[in-house]
Every structure is written in structure tokens, then in C-alpha cells.
NUGU-80573 format. One record per atom (N, C-alpha, C): atom name; residue number from 1; x negated, y negated, z negated. Coordinates in Angstrom, 1 decimal. Each point is the difference from the previous one (the first is absolute). Layout:
# NUGU-80573
  atome  num       x       y       z
     CA  NUM       X       Y       Z
...
***
This chain:
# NUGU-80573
  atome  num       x       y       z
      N    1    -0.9     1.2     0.0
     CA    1     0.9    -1.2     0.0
      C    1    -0.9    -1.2     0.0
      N    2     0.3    -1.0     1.0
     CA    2    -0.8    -1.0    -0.2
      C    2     0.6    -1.4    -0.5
      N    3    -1.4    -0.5     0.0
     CA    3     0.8    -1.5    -1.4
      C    3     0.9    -0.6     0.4
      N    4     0.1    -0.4     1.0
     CA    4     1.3    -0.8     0.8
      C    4     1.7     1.1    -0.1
      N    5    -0.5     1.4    -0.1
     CA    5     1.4     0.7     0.1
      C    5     0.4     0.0    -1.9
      N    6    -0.9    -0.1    -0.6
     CA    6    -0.1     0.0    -1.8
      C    6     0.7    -1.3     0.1
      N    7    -0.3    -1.2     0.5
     CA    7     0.6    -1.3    -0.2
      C    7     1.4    -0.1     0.2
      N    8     0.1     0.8     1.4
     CA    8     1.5     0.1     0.4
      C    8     0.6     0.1    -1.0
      N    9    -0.1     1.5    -1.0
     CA    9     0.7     0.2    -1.2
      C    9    -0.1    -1.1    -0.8
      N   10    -0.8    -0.6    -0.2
     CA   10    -0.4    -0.6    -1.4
      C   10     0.3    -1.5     0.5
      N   11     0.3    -0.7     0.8
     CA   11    -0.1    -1.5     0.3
      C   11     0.5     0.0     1.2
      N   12     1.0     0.5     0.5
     CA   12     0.5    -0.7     1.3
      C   12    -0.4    -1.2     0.5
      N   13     0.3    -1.2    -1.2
     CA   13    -1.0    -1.4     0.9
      C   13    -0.9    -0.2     0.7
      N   14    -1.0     0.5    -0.8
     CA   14    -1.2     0.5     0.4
      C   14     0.1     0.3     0.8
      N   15     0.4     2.0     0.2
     CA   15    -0.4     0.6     1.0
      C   15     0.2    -1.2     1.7
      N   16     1.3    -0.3    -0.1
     CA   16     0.7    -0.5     0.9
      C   16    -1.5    -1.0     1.0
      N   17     0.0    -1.3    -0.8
     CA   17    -0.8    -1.1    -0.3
      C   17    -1.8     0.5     0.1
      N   18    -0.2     1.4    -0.2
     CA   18    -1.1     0.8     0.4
      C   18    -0.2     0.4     1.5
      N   19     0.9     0.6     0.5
     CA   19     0.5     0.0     1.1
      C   19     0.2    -0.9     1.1
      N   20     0.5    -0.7    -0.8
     CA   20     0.5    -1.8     1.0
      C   20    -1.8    -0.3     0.5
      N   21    -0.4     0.1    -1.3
     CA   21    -1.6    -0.7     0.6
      C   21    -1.0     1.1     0.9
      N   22     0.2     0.9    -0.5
     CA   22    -0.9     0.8     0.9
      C   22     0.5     0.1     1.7
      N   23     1.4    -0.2     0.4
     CA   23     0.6    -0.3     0.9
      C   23    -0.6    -1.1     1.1
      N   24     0.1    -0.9    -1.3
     CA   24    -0.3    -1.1     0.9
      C   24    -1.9     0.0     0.1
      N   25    -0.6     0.7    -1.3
     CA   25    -1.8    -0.2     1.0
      C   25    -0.2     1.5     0.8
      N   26     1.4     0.8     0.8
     CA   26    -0.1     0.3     0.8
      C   26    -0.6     1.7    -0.5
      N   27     0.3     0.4    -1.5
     CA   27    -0.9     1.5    -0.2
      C   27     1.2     0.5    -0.4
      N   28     0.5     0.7     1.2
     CA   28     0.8     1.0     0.3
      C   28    -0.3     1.3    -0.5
      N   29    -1.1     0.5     0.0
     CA   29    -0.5     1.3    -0.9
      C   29     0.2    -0.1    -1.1
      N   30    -0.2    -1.2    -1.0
     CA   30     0.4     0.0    -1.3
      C   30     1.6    -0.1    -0.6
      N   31     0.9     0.0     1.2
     CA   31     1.3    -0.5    -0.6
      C   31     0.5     1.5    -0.5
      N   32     1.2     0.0    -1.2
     CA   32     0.9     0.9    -0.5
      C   32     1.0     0.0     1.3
      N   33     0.0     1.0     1.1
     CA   33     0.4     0.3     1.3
      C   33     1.3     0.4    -0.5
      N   34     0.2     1.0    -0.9
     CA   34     0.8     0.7    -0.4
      C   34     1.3    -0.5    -0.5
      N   35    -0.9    -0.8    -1.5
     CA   35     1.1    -1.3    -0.5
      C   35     0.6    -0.8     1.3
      N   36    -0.9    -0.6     0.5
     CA   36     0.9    -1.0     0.7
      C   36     0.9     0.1     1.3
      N   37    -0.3     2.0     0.9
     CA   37     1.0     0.3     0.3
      C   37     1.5     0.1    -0.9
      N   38    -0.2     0.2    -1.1
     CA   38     1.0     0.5    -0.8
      C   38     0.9    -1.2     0.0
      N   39    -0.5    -0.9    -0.7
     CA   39     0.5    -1.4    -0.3
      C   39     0.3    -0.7     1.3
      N   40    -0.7    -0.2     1.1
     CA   40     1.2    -0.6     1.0
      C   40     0.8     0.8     0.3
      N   41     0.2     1.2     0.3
     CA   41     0.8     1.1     0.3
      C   41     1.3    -0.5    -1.0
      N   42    -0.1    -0.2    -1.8
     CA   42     1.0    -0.4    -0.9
      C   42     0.5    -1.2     0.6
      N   43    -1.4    -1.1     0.3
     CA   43     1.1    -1.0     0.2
      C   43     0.7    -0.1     1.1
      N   44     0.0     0.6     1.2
     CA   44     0.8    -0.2     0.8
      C   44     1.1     0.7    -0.6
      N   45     0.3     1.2    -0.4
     CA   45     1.0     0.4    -0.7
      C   45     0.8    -1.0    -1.1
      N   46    -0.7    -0.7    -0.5
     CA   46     0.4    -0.4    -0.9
      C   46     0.8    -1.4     0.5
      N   47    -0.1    -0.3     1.0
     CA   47     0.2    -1.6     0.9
      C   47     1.4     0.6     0.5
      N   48     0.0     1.8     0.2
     CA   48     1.1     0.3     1.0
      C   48     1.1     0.2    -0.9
      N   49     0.0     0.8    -1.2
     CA   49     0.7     0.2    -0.8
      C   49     0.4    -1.6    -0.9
      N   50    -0.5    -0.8     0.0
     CA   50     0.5    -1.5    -0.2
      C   50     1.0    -0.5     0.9
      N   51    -0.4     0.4     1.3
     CA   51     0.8    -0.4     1.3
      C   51     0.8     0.5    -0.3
      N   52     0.7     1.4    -0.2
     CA   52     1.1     0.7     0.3
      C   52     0.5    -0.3    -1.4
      N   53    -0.2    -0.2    -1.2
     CA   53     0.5    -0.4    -1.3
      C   53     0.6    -1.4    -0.1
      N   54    -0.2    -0.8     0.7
     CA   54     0.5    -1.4     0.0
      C   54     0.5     0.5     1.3
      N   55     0.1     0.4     1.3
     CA   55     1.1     0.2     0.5
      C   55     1.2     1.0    -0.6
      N   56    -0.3     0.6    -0.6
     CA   56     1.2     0.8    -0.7
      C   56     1.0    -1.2    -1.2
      N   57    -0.7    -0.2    -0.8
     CA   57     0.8    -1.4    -0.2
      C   57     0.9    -0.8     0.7
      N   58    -0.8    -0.3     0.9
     CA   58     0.6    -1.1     0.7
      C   58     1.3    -0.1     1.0
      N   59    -0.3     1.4     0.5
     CA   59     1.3     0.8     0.4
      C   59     0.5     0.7    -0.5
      N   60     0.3     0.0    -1.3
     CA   60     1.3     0.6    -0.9
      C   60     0.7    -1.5    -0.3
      N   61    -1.0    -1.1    -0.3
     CA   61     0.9    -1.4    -0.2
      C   61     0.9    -0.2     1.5
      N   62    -0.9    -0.1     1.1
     CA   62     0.7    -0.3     1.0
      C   62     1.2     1.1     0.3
      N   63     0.1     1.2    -0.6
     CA   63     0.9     0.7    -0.1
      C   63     1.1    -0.1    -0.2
      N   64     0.3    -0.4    -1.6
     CA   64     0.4    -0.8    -1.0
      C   64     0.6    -0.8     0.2
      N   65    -0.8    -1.0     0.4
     CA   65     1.0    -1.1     0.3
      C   65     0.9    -0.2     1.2
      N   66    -0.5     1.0     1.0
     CA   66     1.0     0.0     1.3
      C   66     1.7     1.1    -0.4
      N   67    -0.6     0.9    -1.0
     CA   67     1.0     1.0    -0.1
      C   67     0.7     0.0    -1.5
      N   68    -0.5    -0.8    -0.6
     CA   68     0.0    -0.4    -1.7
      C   68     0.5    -1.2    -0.4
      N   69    -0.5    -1.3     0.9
     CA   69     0.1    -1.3    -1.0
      C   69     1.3    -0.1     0.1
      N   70     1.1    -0.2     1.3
     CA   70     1.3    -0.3     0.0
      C   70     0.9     1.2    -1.1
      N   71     0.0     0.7    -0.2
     CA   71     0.2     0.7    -0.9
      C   71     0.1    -0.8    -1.2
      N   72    -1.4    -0.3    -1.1
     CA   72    -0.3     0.1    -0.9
      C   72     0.4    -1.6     0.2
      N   73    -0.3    -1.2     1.2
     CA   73     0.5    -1.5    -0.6
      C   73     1.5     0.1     0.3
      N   74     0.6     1.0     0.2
     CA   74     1.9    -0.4    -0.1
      C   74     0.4     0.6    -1.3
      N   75    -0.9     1.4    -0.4
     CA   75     0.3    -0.3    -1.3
      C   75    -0.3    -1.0    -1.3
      N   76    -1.4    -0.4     0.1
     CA   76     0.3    -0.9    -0.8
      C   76    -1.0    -0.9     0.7
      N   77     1.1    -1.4    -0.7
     CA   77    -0.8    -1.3     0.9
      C   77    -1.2    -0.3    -0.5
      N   78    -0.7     0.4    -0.9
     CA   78    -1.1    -0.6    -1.0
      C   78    -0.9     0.8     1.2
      N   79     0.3     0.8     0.9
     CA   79    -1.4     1.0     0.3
      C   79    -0.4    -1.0     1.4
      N   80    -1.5    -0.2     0.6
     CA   80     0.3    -0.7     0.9
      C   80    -1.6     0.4     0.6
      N   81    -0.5     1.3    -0.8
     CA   81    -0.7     0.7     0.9
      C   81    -1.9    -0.2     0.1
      N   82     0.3    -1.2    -1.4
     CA   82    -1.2    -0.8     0.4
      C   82    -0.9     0.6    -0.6
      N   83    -0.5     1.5    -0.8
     CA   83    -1.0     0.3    -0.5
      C   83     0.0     0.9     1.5
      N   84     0.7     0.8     0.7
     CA   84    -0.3     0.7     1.0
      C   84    -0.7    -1.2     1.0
      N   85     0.9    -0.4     0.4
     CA   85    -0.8    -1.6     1.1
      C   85    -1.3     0.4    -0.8
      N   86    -0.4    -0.8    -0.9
     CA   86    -1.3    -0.2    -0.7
      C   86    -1.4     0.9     0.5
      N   87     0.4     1.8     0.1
     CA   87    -0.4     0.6    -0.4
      C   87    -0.4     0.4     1.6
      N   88     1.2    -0.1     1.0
     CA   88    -0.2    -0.2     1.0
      C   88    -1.3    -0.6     1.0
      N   89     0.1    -1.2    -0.7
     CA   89    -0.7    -1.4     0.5
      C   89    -1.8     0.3    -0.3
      N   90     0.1     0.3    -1.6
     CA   90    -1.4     1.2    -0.4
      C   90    -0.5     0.7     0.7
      N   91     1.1     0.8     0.6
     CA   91    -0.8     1.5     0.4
      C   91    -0.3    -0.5     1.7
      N   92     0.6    -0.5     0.4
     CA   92    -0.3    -1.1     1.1
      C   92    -1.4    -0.7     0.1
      N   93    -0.2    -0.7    -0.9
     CA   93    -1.3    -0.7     0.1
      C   93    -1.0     1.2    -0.3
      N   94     0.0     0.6    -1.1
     CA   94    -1.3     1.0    -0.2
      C   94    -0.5     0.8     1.3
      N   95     1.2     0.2     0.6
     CA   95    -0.2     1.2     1.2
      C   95    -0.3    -1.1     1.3
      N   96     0.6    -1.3     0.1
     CA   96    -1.4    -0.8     0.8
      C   96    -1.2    -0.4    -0.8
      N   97     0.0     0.0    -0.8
     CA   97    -1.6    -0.4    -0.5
      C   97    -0.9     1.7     0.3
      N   98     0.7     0.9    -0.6
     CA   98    -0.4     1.3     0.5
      C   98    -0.6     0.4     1.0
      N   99     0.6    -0.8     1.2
     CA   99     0.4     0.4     1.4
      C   99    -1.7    -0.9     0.5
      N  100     0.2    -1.1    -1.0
     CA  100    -1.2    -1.3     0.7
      C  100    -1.6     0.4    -0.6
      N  101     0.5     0.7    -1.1
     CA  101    -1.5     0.6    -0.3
      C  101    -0.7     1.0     0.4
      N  102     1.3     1.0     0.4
     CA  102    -1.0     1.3     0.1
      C  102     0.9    -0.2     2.1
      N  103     0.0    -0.4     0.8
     CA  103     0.3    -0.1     1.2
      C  103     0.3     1.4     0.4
      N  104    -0.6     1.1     0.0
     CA  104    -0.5     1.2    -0.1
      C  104     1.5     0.9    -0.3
      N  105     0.4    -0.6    -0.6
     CA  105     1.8     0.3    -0.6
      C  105     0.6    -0.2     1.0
      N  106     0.3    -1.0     0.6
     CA  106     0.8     0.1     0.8
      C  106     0.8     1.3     1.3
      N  107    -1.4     1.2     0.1
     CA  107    -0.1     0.6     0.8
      C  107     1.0     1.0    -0.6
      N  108     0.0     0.4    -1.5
     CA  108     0.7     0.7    -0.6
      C  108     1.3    -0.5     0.0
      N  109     0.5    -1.4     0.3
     CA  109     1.4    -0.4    -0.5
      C  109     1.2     1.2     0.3
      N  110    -0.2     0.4     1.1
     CA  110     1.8     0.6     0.5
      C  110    -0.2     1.7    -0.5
      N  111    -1.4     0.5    -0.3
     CA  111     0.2     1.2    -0.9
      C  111     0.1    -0.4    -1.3
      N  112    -0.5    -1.3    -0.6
     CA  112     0.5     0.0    -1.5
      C  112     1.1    -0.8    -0.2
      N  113     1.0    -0.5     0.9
     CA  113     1.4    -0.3    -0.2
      C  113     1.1     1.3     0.6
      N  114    -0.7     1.2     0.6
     CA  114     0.9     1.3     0.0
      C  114    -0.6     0.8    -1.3
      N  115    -1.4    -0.2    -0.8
     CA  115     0.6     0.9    -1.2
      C  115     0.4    -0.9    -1.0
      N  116    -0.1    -1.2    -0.6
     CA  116     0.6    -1.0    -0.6
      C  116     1.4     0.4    -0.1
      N  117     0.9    -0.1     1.2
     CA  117     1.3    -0.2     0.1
      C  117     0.6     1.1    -0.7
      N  118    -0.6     1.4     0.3
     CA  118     0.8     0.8    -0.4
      C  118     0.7    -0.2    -1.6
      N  119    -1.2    -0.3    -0.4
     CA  119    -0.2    -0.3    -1.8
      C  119     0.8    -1.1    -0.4
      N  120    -0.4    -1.0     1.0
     CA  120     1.0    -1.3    -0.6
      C  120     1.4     0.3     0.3
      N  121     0.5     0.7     1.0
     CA  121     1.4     0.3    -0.2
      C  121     0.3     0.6    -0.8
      N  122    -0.4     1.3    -0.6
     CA  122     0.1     0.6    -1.5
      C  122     0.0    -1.0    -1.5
      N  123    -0.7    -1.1    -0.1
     CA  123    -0.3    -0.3    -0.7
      C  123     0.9    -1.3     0.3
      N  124     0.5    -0.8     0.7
     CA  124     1.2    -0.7     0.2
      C  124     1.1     1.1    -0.3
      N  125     0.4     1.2     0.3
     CA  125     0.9     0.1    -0.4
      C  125     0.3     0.5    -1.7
      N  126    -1.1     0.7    -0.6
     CA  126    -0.6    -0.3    -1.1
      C  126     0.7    -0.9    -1.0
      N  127    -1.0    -1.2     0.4
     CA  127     0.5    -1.2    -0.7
      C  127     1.2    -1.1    -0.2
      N  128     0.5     0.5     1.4
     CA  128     1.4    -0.6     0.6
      C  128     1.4     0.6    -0.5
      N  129    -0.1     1.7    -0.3
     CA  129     1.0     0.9    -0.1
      C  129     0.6     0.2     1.2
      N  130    -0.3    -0.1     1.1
     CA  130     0.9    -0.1     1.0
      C  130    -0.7     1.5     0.5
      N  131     1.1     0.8     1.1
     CA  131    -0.7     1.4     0.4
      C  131    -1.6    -0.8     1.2
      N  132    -0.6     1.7    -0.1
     CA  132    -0.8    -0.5     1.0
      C  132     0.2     0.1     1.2
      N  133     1.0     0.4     0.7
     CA  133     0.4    -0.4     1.3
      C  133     0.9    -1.4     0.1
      N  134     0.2    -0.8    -1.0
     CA  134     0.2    -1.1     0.3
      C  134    -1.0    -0.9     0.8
      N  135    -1.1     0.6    -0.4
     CA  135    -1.0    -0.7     1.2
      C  135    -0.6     0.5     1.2
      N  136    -0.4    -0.4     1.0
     CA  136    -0.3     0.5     1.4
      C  136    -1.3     0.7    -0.5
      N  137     0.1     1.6     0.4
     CA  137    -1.0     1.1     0.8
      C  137    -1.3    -0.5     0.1
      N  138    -0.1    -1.2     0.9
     CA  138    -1.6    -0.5     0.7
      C  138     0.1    -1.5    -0.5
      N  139    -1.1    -0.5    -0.1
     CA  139     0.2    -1.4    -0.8
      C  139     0.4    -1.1     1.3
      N  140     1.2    -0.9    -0.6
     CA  140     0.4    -0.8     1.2
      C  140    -0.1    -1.1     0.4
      N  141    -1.4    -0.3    -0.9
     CA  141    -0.9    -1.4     0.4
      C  141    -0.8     0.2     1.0
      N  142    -0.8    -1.2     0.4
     CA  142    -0.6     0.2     1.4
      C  142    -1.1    -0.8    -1.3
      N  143    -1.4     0.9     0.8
     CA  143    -1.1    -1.3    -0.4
      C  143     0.1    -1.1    -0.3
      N  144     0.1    -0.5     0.0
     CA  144     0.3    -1.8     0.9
      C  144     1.0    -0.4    -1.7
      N  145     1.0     0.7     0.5
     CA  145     1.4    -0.5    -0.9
      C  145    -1.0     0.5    -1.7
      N  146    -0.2     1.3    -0.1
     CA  146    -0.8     0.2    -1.1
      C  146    -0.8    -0.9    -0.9
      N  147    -1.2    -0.8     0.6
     CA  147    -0.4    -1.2    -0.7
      C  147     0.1    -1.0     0.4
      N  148     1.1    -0.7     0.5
     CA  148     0.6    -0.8     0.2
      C  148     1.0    -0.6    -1.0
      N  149    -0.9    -1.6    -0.4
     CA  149     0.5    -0.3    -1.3
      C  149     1.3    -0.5     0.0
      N  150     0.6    -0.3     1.4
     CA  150     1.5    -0.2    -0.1
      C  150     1.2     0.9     0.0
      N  151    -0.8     1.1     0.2
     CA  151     1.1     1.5     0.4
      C  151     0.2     0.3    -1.3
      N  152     1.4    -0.2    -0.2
     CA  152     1.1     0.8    -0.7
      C  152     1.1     1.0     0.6
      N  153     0.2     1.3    -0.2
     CA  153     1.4     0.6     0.9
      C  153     0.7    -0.5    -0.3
      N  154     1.5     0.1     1.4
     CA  154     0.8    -0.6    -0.8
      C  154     0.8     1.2     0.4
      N  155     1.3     0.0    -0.5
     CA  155     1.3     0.2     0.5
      C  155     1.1    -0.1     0.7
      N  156     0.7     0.7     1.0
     CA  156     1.5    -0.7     0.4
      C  156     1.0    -0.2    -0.7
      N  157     0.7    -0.5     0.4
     CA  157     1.1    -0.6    -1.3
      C  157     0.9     1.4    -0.7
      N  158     0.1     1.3     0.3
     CA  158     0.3     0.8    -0.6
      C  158    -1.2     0.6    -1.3
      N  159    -1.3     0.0     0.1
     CA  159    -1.2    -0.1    -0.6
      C  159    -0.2     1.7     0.5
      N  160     0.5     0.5     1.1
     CA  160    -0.7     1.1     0.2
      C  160    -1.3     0.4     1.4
      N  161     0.2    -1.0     0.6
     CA  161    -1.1     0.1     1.2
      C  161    -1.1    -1.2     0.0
      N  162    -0.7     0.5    -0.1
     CA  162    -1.1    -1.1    -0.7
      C  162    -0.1    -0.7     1.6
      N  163    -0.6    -1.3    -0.5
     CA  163    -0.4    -0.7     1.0
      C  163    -1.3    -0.7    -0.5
      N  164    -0.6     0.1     1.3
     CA  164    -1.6     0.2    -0.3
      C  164    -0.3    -1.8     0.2
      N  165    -0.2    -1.1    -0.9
     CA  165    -0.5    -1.0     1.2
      C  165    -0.6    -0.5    -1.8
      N  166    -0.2    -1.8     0.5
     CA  166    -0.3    -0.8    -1.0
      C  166     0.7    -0.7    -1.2
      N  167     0.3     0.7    -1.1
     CA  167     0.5    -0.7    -0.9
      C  167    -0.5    -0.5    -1.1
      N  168    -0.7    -0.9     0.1
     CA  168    -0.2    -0.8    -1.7
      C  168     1.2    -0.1    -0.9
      N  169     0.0     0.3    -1.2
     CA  169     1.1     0.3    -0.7
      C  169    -0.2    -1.6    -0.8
      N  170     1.3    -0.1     0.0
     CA  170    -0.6    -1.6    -1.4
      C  170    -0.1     0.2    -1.0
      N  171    -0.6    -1.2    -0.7
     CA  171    -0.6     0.5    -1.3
      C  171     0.8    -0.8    -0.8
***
């Protein structure tokens, strides 16, 4: 075992910051190869499973509130949706800040908004009580509409056929 793989254990800072420098004066023979396949290997994992965790969120609210809010503000007027909005608006920004740091994500978006969805429809119906075929099979946002800070679903005036466009809800 050599001292740089002992550090790993013992000082991740270190080791990390050991590495960083030997990188840069170029002594490739001396790096922990091992470790630092391991570790970018986690972090890309770890960036993806972020991605699809804040999309799962974010599409159980957008769920929610397309198949949920008129429900819950006719029963009572006090409800007006605004911790969901909130929470919405959140998982919105992280997943572009997400999107602007690691660029790299992007490539993943449409396989981690098909395993995302499955979950967030479970978990909207979950939280909602509502069955889980109250919500559509395949997720019924388009990219675009997804982090798009004006898209809200809406409804037709019976509140059963969703209609997909721009609704800012008032506050």
C-alpha cells in the first residue's frame, strides 16, 4: 500500500489536493489511479442521481398541482398552493444551476426524466391520496415546459383534461 493510498483512508483532503498537485507538475506515475477512477466514477453518479432526485420532486408537484390544486382550493379557500409553487420554483432553479455546472447532464436529461417520472407519479399519488392512474402512464411535460418558470398545468373547466400551456397562478 502506498502513502498516497494510506492518505486516501486517512485525509481525503489531502489525498485529493496530493493529487491535484502532482497532476498538474505532470507525475502521472505517482497518482492513486485507483482512487481517482473510483471517485470520478461516484461523482458522476452522484450528479445523476441529484438529477433524477430533484426531478422526481419536481414532477410530483407539477403533478399535484395539475391533478390536485383545484380539488383542494374549492375545498378550502385558505389553500392557494403556495408551498407547492415554492417548492416547484426550487427544484426548478437547482436543476438549471445543475444543468450549468456539470453541462455534461444534459445528455442524460430524457433517460432521467423516464426513470424520475415513474417514481414521481407514485409519490404524487402518495401524498395526494388520489389513485395512481389518476395520472398519465408517461410524463406529460415536454422539456421546455418542465423548467420553464412560467409553466403551470392547467385544466379544462370540468378539471378532467389537463391542458398543457402557461399559468402563473396569483399570489
Amino acid at each position: 500500500m502506498t502513502k498516497l493510498t494510506q492518505l486516501y483512508d486517512q485525509d481525503y483532503t489531502a489525498w485529493a489536493e496530493t493529487n491535484a498537485a502532482l497532476l498538474k507538475a505532470g507525475r502521472f506515475d505517482a497518482l492513486d489511479i485507483e482512487h481517482l477512477l473510483e471517485e470520478l466514477s461516484e461523482m458522476g453518479k452522484s450528479e445523476q442521481r441529484s438529477l433524477e432526485s430533484r426531478l422526481r420532486v419536481l414532477l410530483a408537484h407539477l403533478l399535484k398541482w395539475q391533478f390536485q390544486y383545484a380539488q383542494l382550493s374549492d375545498r378550502w379557500r385558505e389553500f392557494d398552493g403556495r408551498s407547492w409553487r415554492q417548492t416547484i420554483v426550487h427544484q426548478r432553479t437547482e436543476l438549471k444551476i445543475l444543468l450549468r455546472k456539470y453541462p455534461g447532464m444534459k445528455r442524460l436529461w430524457t433517460a432521467a426524466v423516464r426513470e424520475a417520472y415513474g417514481d414521481a407519479r407514485e409519490l404524487a399519488a402518495e401524498e395526494s391520496g388520489l389513485p395512481i392512474d389518476s395520472f398519465p402512464s408517461a410524463c406529460p411535460y415536454s422539456d421546455e415546459a418542465i423548467l420553464d418558470t412560467a409553466f403551470f398545468p392547467l385544466h379544462d373547466a370540468e378539471g378532467n383534461h389537463p391542458i398543457i400551456g402557461h399559468n402563473e397562478p396569483e399570489r
